[in-house]
C-alpha positions as CSV (number, residue, x, y, z in Angstrom):
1,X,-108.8,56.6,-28.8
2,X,-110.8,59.5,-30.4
3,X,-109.2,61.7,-33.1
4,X,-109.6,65.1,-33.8
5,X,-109.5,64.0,-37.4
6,X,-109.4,60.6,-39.4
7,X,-107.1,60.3,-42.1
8,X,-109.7,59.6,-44.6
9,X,-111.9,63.1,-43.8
10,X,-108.8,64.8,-43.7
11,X,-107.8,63.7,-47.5
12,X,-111.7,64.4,-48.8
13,X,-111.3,67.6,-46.7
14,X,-108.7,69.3,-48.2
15,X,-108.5,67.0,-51.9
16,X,-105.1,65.8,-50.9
17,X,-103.1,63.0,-52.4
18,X,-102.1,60.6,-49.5
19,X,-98.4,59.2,-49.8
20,X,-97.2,55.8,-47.4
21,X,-99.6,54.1,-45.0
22,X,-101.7,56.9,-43.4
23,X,-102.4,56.4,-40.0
24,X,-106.4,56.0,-38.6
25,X,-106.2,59.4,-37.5
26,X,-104.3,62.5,-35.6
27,X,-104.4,64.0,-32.2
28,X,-104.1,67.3,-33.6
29,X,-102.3,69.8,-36.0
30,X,-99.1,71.8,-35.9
31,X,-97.3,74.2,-37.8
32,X,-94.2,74.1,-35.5
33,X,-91.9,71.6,-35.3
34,X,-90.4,72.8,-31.9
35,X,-94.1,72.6,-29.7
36,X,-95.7,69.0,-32.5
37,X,-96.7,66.1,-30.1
38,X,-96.6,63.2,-30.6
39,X,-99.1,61.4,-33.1
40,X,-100.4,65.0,-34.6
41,X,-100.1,66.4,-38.4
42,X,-97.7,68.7,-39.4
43,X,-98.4,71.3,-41.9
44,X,-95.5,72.6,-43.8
45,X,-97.1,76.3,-44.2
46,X,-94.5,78.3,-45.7
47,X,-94.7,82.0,-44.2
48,X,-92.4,85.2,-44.6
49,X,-89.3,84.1,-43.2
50,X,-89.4,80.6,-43.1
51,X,-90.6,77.4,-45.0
52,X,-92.1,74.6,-42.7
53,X,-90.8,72.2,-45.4
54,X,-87.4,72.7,-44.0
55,X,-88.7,71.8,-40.8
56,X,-90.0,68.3,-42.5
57,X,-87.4,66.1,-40.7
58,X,-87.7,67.8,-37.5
59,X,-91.4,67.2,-37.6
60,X,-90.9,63.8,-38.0
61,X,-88.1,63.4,-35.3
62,X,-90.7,64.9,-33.3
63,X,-93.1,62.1,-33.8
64,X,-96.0,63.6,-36.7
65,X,-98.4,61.2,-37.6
66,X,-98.6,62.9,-40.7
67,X,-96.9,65.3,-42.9
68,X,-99.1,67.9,-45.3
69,X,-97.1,69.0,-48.0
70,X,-97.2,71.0,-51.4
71,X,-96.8,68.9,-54.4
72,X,-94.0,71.4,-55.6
73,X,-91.7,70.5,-52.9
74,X,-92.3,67.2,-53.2
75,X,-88.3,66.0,-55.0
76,X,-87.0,68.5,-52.4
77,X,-88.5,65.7,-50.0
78,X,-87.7,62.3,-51.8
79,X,-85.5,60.7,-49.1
80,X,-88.6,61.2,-46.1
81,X,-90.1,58.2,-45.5
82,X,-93.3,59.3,-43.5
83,X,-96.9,59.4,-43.9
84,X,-98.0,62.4,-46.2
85,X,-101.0,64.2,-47.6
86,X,-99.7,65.8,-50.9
87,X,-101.5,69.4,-51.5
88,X,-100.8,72.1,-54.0
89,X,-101.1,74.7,-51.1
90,X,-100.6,73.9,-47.6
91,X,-102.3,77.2,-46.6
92,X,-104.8,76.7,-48.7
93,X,-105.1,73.2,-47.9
94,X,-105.4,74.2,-43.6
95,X,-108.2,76.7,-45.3
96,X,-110.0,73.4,-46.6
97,X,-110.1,71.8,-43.5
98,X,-111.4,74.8,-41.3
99,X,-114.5,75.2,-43.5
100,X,-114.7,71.3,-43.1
101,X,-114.1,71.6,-39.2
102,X,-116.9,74.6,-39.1
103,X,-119.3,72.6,-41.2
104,X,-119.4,69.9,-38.9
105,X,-119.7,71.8,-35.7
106,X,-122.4,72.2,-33.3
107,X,-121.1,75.0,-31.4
108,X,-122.1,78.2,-30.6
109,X,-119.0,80.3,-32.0
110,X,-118.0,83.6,-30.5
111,X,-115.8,85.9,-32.6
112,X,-114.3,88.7,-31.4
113,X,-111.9,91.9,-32.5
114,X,-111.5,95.5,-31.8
115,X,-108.6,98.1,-31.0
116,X,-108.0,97.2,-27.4
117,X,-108.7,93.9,-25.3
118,X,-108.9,91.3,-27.8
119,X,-107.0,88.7,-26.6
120,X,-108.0,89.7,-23.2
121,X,-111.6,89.2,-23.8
122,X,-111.2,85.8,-25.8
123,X,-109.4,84.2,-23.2
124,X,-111.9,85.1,-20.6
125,X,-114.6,84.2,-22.7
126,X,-112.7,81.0,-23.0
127,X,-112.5,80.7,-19.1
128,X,-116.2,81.4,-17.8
129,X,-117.2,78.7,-20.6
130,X,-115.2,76.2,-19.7
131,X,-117.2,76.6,-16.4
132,X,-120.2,75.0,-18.3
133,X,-119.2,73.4,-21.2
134,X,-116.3,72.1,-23.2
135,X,-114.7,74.6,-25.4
136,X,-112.6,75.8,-27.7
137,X,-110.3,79.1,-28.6
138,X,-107.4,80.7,-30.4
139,X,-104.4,79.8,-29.3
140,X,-102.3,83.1,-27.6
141,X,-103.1,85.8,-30.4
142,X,-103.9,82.9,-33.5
143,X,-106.0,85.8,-34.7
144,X,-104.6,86.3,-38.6
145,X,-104.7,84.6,-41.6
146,X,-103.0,81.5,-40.7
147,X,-104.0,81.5,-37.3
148,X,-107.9,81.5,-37.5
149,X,-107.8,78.9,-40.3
150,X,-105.2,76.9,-37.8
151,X,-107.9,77.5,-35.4
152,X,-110.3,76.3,-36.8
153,X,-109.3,73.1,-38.1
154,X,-108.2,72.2,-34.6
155,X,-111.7,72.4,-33.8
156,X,-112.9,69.1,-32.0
157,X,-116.5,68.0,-33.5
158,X,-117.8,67.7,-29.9
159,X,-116.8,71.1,-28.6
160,X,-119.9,73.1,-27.0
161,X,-118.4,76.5,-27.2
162,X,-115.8,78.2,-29.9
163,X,-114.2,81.6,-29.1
164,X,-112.1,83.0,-31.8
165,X,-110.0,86.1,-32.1
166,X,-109.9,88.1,-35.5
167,X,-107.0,90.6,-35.8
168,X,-106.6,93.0,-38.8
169,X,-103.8,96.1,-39.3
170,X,-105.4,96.9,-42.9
171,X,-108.5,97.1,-44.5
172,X,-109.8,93.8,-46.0
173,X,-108.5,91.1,-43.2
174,X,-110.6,90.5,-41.5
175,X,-113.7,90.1,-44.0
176,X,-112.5,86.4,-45.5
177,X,-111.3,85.1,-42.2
178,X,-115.2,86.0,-40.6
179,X,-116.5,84.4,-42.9
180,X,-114.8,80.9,-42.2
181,X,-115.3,81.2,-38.9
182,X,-119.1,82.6,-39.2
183,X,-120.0,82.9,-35.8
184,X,-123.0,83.1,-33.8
185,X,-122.0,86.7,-32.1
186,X,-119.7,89.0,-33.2
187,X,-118.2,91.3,-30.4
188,X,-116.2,94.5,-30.8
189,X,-114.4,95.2,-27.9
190,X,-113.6,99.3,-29.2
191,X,-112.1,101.2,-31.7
192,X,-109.0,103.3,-30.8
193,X,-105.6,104.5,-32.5
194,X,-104.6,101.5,-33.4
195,X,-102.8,100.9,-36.7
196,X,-103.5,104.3,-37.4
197,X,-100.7,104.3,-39.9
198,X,-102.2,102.7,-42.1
199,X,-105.9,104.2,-41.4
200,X,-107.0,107.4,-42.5
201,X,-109.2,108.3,-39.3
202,X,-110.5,105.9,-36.3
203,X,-114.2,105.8,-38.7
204,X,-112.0,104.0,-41.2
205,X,-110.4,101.7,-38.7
206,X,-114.1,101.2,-37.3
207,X,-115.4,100.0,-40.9
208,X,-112.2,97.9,-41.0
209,X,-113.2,96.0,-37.7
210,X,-117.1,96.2,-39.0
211,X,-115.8,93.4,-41.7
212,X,-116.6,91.1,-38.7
213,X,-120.4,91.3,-39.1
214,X,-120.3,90.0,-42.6
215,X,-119.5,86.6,-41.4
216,X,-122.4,86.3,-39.1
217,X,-124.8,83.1,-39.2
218,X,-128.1,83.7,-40.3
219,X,-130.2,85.7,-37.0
220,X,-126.7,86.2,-34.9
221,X,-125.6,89.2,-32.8
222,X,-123.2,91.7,-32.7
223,X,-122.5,92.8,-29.2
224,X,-120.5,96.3,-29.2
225,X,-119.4,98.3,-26.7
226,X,-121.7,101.0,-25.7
227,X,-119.4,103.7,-24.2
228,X,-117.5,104.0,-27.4
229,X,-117.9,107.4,-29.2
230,X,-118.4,105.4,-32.3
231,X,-121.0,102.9,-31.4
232,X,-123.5,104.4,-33.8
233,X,-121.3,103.9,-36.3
234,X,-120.9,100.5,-35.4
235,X,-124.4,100.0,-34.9
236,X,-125.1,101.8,-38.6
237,X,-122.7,99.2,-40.1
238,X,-124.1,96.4,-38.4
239,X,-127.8,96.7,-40.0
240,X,-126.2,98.0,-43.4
241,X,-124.8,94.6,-43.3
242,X,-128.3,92.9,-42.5
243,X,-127.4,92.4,-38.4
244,X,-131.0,92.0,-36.7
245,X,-129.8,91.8,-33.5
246,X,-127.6,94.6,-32.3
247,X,-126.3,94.8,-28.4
248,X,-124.7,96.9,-26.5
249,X,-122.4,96.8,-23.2
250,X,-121.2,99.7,-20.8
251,X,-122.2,102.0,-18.7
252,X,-124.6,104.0,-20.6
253,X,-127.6,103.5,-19.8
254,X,-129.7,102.2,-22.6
255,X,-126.8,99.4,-22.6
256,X,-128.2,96.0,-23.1
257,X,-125.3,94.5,-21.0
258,X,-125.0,97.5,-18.5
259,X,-122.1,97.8,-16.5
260,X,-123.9,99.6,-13.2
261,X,-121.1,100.1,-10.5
262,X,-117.7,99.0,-9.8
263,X,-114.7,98.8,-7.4
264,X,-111.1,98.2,-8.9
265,X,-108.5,97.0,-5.9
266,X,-104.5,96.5,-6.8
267,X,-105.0,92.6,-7.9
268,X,-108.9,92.1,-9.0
269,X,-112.0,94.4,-9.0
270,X,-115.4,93.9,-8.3
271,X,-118.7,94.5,-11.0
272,X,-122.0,94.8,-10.9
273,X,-124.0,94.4,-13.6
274,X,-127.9,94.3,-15.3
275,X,-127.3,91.2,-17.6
276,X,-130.4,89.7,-19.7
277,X,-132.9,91.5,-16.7
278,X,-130.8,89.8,-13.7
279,X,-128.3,91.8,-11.4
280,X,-124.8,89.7,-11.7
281,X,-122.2,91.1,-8.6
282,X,-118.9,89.3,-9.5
283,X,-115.0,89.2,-8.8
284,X,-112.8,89.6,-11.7
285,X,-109.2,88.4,-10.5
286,X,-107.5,89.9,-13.0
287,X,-107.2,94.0,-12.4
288,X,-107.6,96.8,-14.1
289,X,-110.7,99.1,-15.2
290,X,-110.3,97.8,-19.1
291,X,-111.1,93.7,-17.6
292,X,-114.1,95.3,-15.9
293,X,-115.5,96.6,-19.3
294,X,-114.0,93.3,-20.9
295,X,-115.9,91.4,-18.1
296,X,-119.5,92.5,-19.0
297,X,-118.7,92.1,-22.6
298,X,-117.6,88.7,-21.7
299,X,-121.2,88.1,-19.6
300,X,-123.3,89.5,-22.0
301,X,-121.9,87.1,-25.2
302,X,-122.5,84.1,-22.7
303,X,-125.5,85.4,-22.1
304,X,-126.7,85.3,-25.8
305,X,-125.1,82.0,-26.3
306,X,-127.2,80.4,-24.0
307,X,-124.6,79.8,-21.4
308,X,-125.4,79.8,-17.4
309,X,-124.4,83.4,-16.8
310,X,-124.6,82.9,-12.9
311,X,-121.8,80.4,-13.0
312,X,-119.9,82.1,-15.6
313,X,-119.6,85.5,-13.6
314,X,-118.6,83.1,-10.5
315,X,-115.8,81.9,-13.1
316,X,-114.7,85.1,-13.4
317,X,-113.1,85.2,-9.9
318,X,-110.4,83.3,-10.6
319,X,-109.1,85.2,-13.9
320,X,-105.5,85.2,-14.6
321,X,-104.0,88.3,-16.0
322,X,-102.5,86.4,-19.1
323,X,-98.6,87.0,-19.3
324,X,-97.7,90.8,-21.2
325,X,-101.5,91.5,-20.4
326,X,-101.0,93.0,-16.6
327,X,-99.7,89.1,-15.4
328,X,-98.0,89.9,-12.0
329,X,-94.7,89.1,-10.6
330,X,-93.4,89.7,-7.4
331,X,-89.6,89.6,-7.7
332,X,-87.4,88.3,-4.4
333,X,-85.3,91.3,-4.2
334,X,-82.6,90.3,-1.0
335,X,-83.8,93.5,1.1
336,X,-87.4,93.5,0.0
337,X,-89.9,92.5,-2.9
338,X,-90.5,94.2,-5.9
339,X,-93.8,94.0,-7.6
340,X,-93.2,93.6,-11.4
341,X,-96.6,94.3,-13.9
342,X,-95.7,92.4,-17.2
343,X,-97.9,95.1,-19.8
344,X,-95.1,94.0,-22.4
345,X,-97.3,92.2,-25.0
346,X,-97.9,95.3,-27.4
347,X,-99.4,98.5,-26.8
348,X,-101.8,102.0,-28.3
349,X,-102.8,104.9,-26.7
350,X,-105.9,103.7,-25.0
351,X,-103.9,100.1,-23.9
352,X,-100.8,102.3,-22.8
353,X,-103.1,104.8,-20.3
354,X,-105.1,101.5,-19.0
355,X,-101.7,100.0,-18.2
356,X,-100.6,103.6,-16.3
357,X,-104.1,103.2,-14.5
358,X,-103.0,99.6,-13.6
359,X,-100.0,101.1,-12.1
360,X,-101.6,103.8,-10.5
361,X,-104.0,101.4,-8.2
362,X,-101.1,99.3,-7.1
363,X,-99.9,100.2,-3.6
364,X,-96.6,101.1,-3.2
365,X,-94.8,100.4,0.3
366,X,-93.0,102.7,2.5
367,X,-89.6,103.6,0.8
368,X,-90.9,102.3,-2.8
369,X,-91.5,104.3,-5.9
370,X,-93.7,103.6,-9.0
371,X,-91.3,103.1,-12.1
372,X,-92.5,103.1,-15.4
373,X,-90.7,101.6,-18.3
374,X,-92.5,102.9,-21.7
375,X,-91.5,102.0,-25.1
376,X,-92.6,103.2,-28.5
377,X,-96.0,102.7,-29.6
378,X,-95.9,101.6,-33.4
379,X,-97.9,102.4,-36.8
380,X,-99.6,105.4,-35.7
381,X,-98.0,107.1,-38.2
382,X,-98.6,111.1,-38.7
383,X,-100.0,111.3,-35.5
384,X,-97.4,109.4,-33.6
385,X,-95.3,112.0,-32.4
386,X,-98.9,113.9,-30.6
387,X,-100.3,110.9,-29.2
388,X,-96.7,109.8,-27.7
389,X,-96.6,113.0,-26.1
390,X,-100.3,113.0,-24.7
391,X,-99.1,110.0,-22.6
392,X,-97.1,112.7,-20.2
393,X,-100.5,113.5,-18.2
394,X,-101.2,109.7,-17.8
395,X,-97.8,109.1,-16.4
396,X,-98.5,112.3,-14.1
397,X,-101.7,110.5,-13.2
398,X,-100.4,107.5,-12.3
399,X,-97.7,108.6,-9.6
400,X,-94.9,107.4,-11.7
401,X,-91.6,108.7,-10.0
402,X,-88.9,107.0,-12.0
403,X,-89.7,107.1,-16.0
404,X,-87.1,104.8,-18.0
405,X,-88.3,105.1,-22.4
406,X,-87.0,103.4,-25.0
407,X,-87.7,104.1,-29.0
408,X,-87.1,106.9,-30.8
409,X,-90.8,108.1,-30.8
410,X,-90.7,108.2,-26.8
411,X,-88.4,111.5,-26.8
412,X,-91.8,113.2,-27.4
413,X,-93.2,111.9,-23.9
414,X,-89.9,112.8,-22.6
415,X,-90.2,116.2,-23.7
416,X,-93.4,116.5,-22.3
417,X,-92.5,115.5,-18.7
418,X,-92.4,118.1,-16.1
419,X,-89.6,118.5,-14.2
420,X,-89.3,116.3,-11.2
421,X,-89.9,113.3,-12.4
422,X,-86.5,111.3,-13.2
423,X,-86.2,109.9,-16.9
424,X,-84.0,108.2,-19.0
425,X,-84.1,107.8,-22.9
426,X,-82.5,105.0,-24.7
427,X,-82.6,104.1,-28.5
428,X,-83.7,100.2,-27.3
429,X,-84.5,97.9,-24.9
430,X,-80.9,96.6,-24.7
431,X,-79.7,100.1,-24.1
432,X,-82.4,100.6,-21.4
433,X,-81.9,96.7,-19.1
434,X,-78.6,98.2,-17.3
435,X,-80.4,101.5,-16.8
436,X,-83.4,99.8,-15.5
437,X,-81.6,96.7,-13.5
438,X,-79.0,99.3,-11.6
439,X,-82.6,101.5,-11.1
440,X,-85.2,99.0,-9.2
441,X,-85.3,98.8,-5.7
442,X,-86.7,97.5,-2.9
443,X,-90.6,98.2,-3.0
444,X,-90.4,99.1,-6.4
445,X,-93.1,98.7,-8.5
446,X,-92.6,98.3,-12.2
447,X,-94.9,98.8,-15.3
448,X,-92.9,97.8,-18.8
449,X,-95.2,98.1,-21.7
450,X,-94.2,99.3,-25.3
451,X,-95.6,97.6,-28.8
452,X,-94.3,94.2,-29.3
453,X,-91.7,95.2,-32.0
454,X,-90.3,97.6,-29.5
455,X,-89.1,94.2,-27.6
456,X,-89.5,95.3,-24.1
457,X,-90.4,91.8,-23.4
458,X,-86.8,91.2,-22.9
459,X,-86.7,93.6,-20.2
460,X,-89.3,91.5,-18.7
461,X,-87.5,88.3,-19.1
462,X,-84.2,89.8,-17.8
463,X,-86.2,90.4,-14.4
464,X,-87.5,87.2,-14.1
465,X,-83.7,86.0,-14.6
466,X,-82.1,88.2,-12.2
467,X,-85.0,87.9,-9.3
468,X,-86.7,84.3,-10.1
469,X,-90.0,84.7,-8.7
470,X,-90.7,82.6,-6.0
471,X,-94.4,82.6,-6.4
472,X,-96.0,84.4,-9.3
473,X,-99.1,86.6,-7.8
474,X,-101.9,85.7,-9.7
475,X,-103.5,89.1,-10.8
């Protein structure tokens, strides 16, 4: 059986003191007592809410191979009788063994971050790889600073590809997690009003996400999108920070990775693009004009790390909209379906109009209506109540006949509204699920999306309850 780590490397990894027989080695690493296999390490990281040490048990229940704990909480501990590697730091210790994992890799790393399509991106990246290699990526949004270390000490030594998603909401994040990871290419995806709360103007939020090209190895790329109206900026920071190689992708034309013509359909779209001197035509299967853009991105990092780009745009045809990213439902209502497009995952300005685009292209039968249920986009702070507002010409845009909102920052889209289209206002998304279940019917279709904190997740899940989907319509 291989291991992703021997006990021994682990201990010289992270200087830990081992306690009870260790075992040869572990299948992998968890911070969550709830999802740990069987045979893997638990790591009692000790976040905001909760300590994993209270979780110590449970881990073991579970089956750990292993527990990591800090020496401090050692007594609190005395009656376990597992394997353990005693740390002072957990975190710190998980630190230890990323820089161990990256040190020991041979892959060609791929980091990515930006305002809009993050996760998106990563997890297409991870997809068109795995058609020609084995790889290895953040798990959903592991994109902070216990989630890239986690990453990256789950890294297995043989991988051939790693894709890794770095988040940030303030200045200063994303600069020590970069360089852990130091990757091979660094993509920004855009910059847009994200986090603007706690941003000054979108140039400061686009020298927060420039943090990323610190990190690079020695002769990498930074691959940024083209189209932006601050990819000089970008570009600027790029060489200020001693990037040779700077790429672009998009439609303009002095794009390196250029986007040349398009056709977006209800459930995928089809690209064509110039990629390293080669015209690439490719089906993206999961919609929306923000995956095409995503997609070249996507084909131009293969491209510069040495991938096969003409079966990695073939890869691209069978795409899944990942669930709260556009993932598509079609709900068994008794006197017709409804189409439901789960957007629910978080949301800005620029993800918020691509979502009402989404909505816009999906055809609605005879007798159905377009229903859009928005929720408050969060820390945009003195410019929240204008940019909530300049979503009412989107919404216009998009057909939408029934609008249901929730938050209190969506009574500025309200507001805006013309007259004629029907909308309701609630405080919350518990407020708005009667509203919204006693409004859908058949031939609906429904767009929920609203920032994560906003919770209109639930909404989604309260569908999916009501009308269990029979067979979910990969988008």
């Amino acid at each position: 059986m291989s291991h992703l780590w021997t006990s021994g490397a682990m201990v010289e990894a992270m200087g830990g003191r081992p306690l009870g027989p260790m075992p040869e080695g572990i299948s992998g690493i968890s911070i969550d007592s709830r999802t740990l296999k069987p045979g893997e390490a638990f790591f009692a990281i000790k976040g905001d809410a909760m300590d994993g040490h209270d979780f110590a048990t449970a881990a073991v229940k579970a089956g750990a191979a292993v527990l990591v704990v800090a020496e401090g909480k050692l007594p609190a501990l005395g009656r376990l009788t597992a394997p353990m590697i005693v740390v002072p730091d957990v975190l710190a210790a998980m630190e230890r063994l990323g820089l161990a994992s990256r040190a020991r890799s041979q892959a060609k790393i791929v980091a990515v971050t930006g305002s809009v399509g993050k996760t998106s991106t990563k997890e297409a990246l991870r997809h068109v790889l795995a058609s020609v290699g084995k790889v290895h990526a953040s798990a959903a949004s592991f994109n902070n600073h216990w989630g890239v270390p986690l990453t990256l000490a789950r890294m297995p030594a043989d991988c051939d590809y790693a894709v890794f998603e770095i988040g940030m909401n303030h200045p200063n994040e994303i600069r020590p997690l970069v360089r852990m990871v130091c990757p091979h290419i660094a993509v920004i995806t855009n910059i847009a009003a994200a986090h603007l709360g706690f941003f000054r103007s979108l140039d400061e939020i686009a020298a927060a996400k420039a943090e990323i090209f610190e990190g690079l190895e020695p002769g990498g790329a930074a691959l940024l999108n083209r189209d932006d109206p601050r990819w000089k900026l970008l570009e600027k920071m790029a060489r200020t920070a001693g990037v040779e190689h700077v790429y672009g992708f998009g439609e303009n034309a002095r794009s390196t990775y250029r986007l040349v013509d398009f056709t977006l359909e209800a459930d995928h779209s089809t690209v064509n693009a110039k990629i390293g001197g080669k015209e690439i035509v490719a089906r993206v299967g999961a919609p929306g004009r923000h995956m095409v853009q995503n997609a070249v991105a996507v084909l131009g990092a293969a491209h510069l790390v040495g991938a096969d780009v003409a079966r990695a745009a073939l890869a691209l045809a069978d795409l899944a909209a990942e669930p709260g990213r556009g993932r598509r439902h079609v709900l068994p209502h008794p006197k017709g379906p409804i189409t439901l497009i789960d957007e629910s995952y978080n949301a800005n300005p620029v993800s918020m109009r691509a979502a009402l685009a989404l909505l816009k292209a999906t055809p609605v039968p005879e007798g159905g209506r377009r229903v859009a249920v928005l929720g408050d986009m969060l820390e945009l702070g003195a410019q929240s109540q204008k940019l909530h507002a300049a979503l009412a010409e989107p919404v216009v845009d998009a057909g939408a006949n029934v609008v249901l909102l929730a938050g209190a920052e969506m009574q500025n889209l309200a507001a805006a509204l013309p007259e004629g289209i029907a909308v309701t206002l609630k405080a919350s998304a518990e407020d708005l699920k009667p509203v919204l279940m006693q409004a859908l019917k058949p031939g609906d279709v429904v767009m929920v999306k609203s920032s994560k904190g906003i919770g209109l997740a639930r909404l989604v899940d309260a569908l999916l309850n009501r009308f269990p989907a029979q067979a979910q319509k990969r988008a």
